[in-house]
N, CA, C and O atoms as a MOPAC input file, in Angstrom:
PM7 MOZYME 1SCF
protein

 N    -55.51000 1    24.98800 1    57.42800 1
 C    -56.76700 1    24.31200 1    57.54200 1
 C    -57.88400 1    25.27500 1    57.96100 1
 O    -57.63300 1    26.47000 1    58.12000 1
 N    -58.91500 1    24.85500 1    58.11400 1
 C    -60.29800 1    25.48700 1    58.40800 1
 C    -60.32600 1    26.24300 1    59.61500 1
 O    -60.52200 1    25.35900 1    60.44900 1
 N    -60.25600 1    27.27700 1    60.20900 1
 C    -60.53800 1    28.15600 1    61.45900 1
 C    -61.20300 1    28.91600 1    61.88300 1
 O    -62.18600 1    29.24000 1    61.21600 1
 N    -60.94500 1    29.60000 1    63.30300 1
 C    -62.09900 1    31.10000 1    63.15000 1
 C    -60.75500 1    31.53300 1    63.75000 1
 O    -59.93700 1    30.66300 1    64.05000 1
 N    -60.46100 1    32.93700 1    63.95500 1
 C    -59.71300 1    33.89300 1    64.57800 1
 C    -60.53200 1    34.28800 1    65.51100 1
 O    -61.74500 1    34.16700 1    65.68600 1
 N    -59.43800 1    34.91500 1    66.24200 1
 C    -59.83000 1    35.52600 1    67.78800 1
 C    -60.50900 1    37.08200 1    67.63400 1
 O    -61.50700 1    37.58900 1    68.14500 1
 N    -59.50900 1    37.57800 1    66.70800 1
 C    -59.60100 1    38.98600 1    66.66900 1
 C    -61.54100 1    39.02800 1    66.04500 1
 O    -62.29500 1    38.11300 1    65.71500 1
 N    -61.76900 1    40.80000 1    66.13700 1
 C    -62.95200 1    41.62600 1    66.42500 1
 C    -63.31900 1    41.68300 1    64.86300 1
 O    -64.32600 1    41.42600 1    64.20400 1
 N    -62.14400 1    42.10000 1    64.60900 1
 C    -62.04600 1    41.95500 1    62.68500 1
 C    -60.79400 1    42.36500 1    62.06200 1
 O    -59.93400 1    43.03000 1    62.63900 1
 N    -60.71900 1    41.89500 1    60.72900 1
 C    -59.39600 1    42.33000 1    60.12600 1
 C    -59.42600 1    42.63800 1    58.97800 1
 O    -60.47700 1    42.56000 1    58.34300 1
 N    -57.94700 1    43.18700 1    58.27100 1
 C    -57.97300 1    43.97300 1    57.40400 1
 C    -56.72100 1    43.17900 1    56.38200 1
 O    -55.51200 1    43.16600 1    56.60900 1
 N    -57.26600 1    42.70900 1    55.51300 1
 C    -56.17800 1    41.87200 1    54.82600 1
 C    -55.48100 1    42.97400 1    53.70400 1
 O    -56.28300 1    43.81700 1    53.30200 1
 N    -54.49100 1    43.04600 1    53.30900 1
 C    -53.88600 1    43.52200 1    51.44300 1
 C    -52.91100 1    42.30300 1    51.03600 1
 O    -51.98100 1    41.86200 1    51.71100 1
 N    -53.48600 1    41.72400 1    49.36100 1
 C    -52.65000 1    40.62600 1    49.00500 1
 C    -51.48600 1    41.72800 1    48.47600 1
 O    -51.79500 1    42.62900 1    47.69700 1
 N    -50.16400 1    41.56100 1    48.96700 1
 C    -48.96200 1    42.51000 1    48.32200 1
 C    -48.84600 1    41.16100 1    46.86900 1
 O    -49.05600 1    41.52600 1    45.71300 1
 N    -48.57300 1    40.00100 1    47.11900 1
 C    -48.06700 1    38.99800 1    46.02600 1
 C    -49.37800 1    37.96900 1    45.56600 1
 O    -50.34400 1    37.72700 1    46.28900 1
 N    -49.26700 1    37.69800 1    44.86800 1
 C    -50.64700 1    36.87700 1    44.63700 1
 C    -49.67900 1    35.77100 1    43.75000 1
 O    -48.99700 1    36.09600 1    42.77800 1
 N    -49.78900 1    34.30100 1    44.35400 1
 C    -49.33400 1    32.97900 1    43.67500 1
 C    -49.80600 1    33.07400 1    42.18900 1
 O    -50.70100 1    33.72300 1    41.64600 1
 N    -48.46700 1    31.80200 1    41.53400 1
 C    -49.51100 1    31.19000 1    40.03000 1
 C    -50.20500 1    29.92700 1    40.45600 1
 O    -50.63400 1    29.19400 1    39.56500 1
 N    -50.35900 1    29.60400 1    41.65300 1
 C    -51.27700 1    28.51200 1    41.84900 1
 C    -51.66900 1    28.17900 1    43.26000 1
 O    -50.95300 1    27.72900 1    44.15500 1
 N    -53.15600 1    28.53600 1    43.29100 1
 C    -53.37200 1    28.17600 1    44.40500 1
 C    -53.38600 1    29.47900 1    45.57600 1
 O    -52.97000 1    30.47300 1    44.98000 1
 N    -53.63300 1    29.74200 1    46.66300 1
 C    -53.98100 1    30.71400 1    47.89800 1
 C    -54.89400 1    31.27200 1    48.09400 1
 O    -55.11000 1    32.25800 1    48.79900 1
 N    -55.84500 1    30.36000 1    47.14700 1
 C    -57.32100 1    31.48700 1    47.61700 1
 C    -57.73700 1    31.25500 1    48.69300 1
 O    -57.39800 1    30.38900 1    49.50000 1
 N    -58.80300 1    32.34500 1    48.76600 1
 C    -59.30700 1    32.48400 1    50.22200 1
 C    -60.91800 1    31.65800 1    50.18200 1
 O    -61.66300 1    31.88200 1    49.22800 1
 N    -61.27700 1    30.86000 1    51.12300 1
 C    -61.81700 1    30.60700 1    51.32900 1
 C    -62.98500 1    30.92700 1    52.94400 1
 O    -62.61600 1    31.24100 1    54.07600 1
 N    -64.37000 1    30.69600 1    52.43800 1
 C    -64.97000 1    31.18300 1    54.08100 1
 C    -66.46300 1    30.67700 1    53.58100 1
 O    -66.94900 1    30.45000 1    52.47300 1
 N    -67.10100 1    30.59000 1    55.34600 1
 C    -68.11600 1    30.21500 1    55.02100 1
 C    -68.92600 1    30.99500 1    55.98300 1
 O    -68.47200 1    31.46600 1    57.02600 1
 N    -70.05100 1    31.09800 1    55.61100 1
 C    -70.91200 1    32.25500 1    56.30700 1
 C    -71.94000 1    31.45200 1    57.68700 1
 O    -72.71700 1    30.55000 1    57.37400 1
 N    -71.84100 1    31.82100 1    58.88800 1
 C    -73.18900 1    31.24400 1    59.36600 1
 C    -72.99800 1    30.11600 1    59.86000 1
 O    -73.98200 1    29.38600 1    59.97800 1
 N    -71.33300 1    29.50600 1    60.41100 1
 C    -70.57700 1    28.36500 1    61.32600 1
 C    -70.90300 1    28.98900 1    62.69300 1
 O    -71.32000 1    28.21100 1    63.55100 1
 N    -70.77200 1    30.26800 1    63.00900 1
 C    -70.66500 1    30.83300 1    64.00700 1
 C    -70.85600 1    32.26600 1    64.38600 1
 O    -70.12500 1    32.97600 1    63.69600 1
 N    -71.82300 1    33.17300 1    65.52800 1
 C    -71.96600 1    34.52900 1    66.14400 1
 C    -71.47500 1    34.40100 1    67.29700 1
 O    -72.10300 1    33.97100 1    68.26400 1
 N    -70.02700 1    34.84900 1    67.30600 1
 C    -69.55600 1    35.28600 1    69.08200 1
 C    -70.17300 1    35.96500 1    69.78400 1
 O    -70.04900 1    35.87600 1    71.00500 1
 N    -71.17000 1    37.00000 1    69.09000 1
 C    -72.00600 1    37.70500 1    69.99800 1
 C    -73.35000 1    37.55400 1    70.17600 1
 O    -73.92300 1    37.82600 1    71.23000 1
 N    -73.80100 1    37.19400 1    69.33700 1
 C    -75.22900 1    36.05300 1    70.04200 1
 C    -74.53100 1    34.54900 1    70.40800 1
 O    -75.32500 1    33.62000 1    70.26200 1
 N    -73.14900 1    34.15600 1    70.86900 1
 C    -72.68000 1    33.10400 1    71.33200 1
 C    -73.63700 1    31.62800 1    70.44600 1
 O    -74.42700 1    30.82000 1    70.93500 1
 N    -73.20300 1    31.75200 1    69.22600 1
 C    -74.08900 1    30.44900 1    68.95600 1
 C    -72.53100 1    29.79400 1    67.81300 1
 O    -71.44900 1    30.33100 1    67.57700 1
 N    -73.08500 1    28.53300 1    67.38100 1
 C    -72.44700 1    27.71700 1    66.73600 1
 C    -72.67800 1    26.75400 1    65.66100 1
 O    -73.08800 1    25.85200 1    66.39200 1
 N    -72.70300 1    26.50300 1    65.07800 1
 C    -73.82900 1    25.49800 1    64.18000 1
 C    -72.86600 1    24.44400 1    63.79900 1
 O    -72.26800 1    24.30500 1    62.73300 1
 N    -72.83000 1    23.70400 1    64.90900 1
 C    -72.02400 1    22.34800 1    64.67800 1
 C    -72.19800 1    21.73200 1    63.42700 1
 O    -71.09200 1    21.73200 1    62.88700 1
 N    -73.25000 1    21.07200 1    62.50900 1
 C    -73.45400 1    20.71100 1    62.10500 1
 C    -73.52400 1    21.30900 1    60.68400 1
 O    -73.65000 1    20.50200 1    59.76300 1
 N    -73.45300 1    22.69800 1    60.37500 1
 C    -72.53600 1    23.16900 1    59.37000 1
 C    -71.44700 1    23.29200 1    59.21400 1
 O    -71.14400 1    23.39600 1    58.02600 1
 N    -70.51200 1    23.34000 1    60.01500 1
 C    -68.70000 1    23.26300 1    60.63900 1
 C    -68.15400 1    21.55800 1    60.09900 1
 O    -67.18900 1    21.21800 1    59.41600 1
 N    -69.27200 1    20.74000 1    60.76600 1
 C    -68.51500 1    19.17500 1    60.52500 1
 C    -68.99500 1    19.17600 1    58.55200 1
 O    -68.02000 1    19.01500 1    57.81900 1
 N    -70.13300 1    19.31500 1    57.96400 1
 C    -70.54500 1    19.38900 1    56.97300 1
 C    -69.25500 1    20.10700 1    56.16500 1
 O    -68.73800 1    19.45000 1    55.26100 1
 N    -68.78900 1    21.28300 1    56.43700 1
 C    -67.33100 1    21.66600 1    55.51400 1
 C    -66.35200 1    21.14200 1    55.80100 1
 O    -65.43500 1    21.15900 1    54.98100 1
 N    -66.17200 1    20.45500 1    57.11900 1
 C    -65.24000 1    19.86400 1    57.21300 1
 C    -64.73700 1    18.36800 1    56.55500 1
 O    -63.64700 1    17.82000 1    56.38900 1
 N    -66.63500 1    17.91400 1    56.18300 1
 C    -66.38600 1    16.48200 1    55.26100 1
 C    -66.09500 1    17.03600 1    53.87600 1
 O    -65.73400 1    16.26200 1    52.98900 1
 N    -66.21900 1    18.21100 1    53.66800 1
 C    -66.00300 1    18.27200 1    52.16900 1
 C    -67.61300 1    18.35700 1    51.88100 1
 O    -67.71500 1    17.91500 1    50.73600 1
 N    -68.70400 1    18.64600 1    52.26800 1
 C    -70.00900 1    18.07000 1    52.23600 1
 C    -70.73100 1    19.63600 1    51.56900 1
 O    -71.65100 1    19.58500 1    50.75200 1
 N    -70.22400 1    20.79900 1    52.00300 1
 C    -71.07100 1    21.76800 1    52.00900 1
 C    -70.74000 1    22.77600 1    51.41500 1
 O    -70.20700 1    23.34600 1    52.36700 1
 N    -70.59000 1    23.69800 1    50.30400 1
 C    -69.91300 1    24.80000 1    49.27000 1
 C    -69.80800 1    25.61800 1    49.99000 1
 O    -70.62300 1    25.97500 1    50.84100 1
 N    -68.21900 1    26.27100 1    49.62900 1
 C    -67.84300 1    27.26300 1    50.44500 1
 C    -67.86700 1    28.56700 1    49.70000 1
 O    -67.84700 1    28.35600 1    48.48700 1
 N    -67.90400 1    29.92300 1    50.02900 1
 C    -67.23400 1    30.68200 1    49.19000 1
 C    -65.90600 1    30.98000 1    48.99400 1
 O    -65.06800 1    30.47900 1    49.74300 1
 N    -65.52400 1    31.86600 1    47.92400 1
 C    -63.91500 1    31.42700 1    47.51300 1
 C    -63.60700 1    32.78800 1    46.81800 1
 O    -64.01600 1    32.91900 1    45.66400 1
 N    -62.90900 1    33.84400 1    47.42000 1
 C    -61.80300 1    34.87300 1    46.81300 1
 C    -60.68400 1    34.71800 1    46.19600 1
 O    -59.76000 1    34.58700 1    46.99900 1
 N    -60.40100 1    34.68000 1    45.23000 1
 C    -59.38300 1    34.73800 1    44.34100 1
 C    -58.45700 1    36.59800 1    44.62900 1
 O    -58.57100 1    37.55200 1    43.85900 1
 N    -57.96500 1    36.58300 1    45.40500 1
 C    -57.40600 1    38.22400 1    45.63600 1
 C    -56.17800 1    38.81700 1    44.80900 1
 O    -55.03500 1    38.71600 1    45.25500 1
 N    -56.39000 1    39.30800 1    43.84700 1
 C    -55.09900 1    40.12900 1    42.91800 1
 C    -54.29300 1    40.92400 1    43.84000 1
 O    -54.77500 1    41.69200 1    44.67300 1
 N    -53.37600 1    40.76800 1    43.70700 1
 C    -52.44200 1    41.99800 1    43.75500 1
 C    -52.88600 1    43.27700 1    44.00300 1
 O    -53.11500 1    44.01200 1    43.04300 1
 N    -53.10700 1    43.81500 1    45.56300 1
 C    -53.94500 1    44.68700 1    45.76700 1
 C    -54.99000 1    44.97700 1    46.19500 1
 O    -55.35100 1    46.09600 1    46.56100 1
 N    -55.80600 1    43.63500 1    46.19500 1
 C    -57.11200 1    42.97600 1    47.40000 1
 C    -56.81300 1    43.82300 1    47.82700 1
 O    -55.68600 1    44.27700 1    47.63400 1
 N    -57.97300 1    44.56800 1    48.82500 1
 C    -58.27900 1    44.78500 1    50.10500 1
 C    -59.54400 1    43.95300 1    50.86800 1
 O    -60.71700 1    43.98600 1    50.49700 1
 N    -59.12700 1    43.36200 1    51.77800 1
 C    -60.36700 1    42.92400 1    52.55200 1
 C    -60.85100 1    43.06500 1    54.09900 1
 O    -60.17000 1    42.89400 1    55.10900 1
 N    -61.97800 1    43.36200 1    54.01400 1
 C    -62.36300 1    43.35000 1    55.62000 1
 C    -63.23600 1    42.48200 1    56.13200 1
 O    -64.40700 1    42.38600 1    55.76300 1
 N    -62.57000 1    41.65000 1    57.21800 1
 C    -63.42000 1    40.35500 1    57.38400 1
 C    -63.29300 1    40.30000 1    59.05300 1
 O    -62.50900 1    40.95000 1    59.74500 1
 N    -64.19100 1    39.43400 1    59.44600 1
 C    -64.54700 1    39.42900 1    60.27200 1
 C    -64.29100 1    37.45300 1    60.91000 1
 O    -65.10900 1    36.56200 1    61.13700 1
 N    -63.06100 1    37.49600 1    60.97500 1
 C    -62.73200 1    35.80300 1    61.21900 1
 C    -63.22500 1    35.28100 1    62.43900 1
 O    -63.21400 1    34.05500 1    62.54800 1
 N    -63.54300 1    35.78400 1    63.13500 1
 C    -63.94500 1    35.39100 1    64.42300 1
 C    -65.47900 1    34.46900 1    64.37100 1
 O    -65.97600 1    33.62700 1    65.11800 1
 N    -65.77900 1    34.92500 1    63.46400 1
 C    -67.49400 1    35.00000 1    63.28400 1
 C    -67.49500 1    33.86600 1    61.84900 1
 O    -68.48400 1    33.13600 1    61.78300 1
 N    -66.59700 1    33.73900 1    60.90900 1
 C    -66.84200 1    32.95900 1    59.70300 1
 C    -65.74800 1    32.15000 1    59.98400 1
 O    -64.80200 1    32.53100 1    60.67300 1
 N    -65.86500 1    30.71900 1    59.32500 1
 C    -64.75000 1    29.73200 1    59.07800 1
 C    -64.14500 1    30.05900 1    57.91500 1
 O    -64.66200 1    30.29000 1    56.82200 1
 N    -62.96400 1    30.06000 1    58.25100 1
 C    -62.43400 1    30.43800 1    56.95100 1
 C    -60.59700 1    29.88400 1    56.83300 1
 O    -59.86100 1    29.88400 1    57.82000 1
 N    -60.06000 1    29.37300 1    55.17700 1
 C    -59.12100 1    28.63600 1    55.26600 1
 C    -58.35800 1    29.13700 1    53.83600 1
 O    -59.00400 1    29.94300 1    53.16600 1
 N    -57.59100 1    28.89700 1    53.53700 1
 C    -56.42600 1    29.40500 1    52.48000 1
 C    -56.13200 1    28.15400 1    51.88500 1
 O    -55.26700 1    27.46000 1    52.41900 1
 N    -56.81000 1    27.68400 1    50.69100 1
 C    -56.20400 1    27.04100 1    49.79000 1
 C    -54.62400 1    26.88200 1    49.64300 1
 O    -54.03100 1    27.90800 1    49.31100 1
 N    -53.71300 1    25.50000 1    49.88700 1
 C    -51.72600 1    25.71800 1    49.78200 1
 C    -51.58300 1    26.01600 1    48.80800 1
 O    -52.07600 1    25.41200 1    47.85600 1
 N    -50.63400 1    27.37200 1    48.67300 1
 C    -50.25400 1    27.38300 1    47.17600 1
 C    -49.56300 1    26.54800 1    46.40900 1
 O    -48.81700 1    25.94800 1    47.18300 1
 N    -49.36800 1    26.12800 1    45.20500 1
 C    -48.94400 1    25.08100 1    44.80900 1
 C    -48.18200 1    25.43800 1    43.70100 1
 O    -48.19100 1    24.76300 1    42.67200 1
 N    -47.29500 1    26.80300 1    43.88200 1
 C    -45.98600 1    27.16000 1    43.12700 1
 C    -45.21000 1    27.66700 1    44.00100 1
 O    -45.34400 1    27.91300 1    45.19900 1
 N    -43.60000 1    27.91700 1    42.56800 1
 C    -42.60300 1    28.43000 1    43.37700 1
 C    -43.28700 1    30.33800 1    44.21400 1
 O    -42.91200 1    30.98100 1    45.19400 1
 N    -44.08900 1    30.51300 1    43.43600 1
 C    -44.28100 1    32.08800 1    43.73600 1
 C    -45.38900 1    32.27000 1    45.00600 1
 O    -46.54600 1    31.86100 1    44.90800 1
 N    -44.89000 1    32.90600 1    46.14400 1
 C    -45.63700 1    32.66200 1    47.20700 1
 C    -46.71600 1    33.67700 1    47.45300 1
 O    -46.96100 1    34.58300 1    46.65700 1
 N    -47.24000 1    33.52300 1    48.38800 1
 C    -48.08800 1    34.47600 1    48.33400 1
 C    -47.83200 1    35.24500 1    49.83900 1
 O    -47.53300 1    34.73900 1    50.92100 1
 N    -48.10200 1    36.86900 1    49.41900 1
 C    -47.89700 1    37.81000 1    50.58200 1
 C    -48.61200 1    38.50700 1    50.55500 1
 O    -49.17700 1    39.14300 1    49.66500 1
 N    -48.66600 1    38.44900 1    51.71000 1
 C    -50.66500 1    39.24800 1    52.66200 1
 C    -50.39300 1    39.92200 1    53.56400 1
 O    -49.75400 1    39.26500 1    54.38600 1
 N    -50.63700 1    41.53700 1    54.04500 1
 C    -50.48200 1    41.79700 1    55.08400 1
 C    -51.46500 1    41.93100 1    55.51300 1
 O    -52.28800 1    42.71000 1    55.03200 1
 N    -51.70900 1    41.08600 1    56.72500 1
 C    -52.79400 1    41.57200 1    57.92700 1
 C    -52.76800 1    42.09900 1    58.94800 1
 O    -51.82600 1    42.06800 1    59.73900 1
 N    -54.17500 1    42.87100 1    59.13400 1
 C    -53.82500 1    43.56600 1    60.49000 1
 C    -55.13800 1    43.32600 1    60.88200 1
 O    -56.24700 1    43.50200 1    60.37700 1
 N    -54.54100 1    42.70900 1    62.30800 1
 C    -56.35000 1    42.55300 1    63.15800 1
 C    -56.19900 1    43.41400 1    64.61900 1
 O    -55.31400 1    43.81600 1    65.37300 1
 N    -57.44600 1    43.41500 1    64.51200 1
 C    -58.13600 1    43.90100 1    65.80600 1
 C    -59.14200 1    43.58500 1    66.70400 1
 O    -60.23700 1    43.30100 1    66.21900 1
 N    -58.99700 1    43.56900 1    68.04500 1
 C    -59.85400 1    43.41700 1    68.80800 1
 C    -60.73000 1    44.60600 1    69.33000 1
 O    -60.54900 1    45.81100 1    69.15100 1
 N    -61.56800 1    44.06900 1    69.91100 1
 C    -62.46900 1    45.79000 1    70.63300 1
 C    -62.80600 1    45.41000 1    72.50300 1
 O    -63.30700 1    46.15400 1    73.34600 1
 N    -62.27100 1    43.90800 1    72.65300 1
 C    -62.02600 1    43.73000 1    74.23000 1
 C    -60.99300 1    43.66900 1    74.59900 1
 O    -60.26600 1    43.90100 1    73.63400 1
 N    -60.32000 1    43.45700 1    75.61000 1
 C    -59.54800 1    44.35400 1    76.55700 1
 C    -58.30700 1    42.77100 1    76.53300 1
 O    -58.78500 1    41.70100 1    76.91100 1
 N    -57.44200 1    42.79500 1    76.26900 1
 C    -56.50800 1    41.30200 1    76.84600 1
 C    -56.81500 1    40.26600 1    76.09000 1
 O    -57.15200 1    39.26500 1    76.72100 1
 N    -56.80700 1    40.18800 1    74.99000 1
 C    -56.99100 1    39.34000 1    73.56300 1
 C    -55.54600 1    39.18400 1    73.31400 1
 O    -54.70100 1    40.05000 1    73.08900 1
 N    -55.39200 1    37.40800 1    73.43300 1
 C    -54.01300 1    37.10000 1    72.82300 1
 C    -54.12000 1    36.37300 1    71.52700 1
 O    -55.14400 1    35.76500 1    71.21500 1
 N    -53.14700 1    36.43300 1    70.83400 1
 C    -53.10500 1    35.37300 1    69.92500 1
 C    -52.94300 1    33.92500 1    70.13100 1
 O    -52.11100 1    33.76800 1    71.02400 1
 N    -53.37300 1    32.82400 1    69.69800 1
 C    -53.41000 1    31.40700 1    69.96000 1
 C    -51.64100 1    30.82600 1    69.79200 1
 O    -51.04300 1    31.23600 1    68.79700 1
 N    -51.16500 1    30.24300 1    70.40700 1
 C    -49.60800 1    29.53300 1    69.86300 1
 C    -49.67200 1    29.50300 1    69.00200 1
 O    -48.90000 1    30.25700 1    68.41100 1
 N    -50.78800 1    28.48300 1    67.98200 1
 C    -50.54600 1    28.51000 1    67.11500 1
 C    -49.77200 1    29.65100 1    65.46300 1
 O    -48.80400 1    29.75300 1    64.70900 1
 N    -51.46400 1    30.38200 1    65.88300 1
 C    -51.29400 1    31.89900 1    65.52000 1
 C    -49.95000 1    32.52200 1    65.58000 1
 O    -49.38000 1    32.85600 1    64.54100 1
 N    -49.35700 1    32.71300 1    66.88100 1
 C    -47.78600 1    32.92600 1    66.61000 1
 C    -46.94300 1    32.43000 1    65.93200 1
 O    -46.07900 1    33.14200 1    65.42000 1
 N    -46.96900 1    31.09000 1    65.74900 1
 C    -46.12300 1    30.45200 1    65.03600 1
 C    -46.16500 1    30.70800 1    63.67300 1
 O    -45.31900 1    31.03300 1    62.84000 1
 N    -47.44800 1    30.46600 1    63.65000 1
 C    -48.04400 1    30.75000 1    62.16400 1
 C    -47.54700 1    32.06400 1    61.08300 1
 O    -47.07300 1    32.06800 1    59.94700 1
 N    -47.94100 1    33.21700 1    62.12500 1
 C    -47.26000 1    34.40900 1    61.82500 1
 C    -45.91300 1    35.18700 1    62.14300 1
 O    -45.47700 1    36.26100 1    61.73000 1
 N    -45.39200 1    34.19600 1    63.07700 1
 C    -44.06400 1    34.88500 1    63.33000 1
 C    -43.04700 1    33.67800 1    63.17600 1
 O    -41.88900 1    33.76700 1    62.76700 1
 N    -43.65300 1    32.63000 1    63.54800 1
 C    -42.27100 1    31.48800 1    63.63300 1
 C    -42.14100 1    31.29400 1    64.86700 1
 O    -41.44800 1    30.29600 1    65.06000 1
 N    -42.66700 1    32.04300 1    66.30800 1
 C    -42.07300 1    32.06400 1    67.59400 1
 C    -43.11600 1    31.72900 1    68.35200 1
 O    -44.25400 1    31.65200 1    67.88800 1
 N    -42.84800 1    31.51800 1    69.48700 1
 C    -44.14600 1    32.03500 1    70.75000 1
 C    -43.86600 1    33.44200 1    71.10900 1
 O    -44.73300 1    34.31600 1    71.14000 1
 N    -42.39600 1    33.64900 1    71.42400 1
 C    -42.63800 1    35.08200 1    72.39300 1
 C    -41.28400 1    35.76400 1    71.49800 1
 O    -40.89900 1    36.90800 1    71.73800 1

């Protein structure tokens, strides 16, 4: 579903790219962690389905550098047998940044 990440920024590569479905989706201008602002009312607007998002289609080989913390952004389910594989790597630039439970689960299956 629709999120922001914790991390400073990240660095995606699609290794597998689905036959249906996993694009990337994001929207610009939900949120600045560092001018601390929010724009509620663009956030609920994508969240009704109300407001156009942008949308990456990533081949085999994408590279991307994004900045999740700062954009909403969500992954279309793929909707074949062929899955899709992404390696990411994020980063922070403050000091004691964890990942959310969720986030763990998400990416590992675990908490600890």
């Amino acid at each position: 579903g629709w999120h922001f990440d914790n991390a400073s920024f990240a660095i995606t590569l699609m290794i597998q790219r689905p036959k249906a479905g996993g694009n990337f989706q994001y929207v610009i201008g939900a949120r600045n962690v560092e001018k601390n602002t929010v724009n509620i009312q663009l956030i609920n607007s994508v969240l009704q389905n109300k407001h156009s998002v942008e949308e990456l289609r990533g081949e085999e080989g994408t590279l991307v550098l994004f900045c999740g913390r700062n954009y909403l952004h969500s992954v279309i389910p793929v909707t074949s047998k062929r899955s899709r594989i992404l390696a990411t790597l994020n980063y922070n630039l403050e000091k004691n940044i964890e990942l959310s439970e969720n986030v763990r689960l998400t990416f590992f299956g675990r908490l600890h």
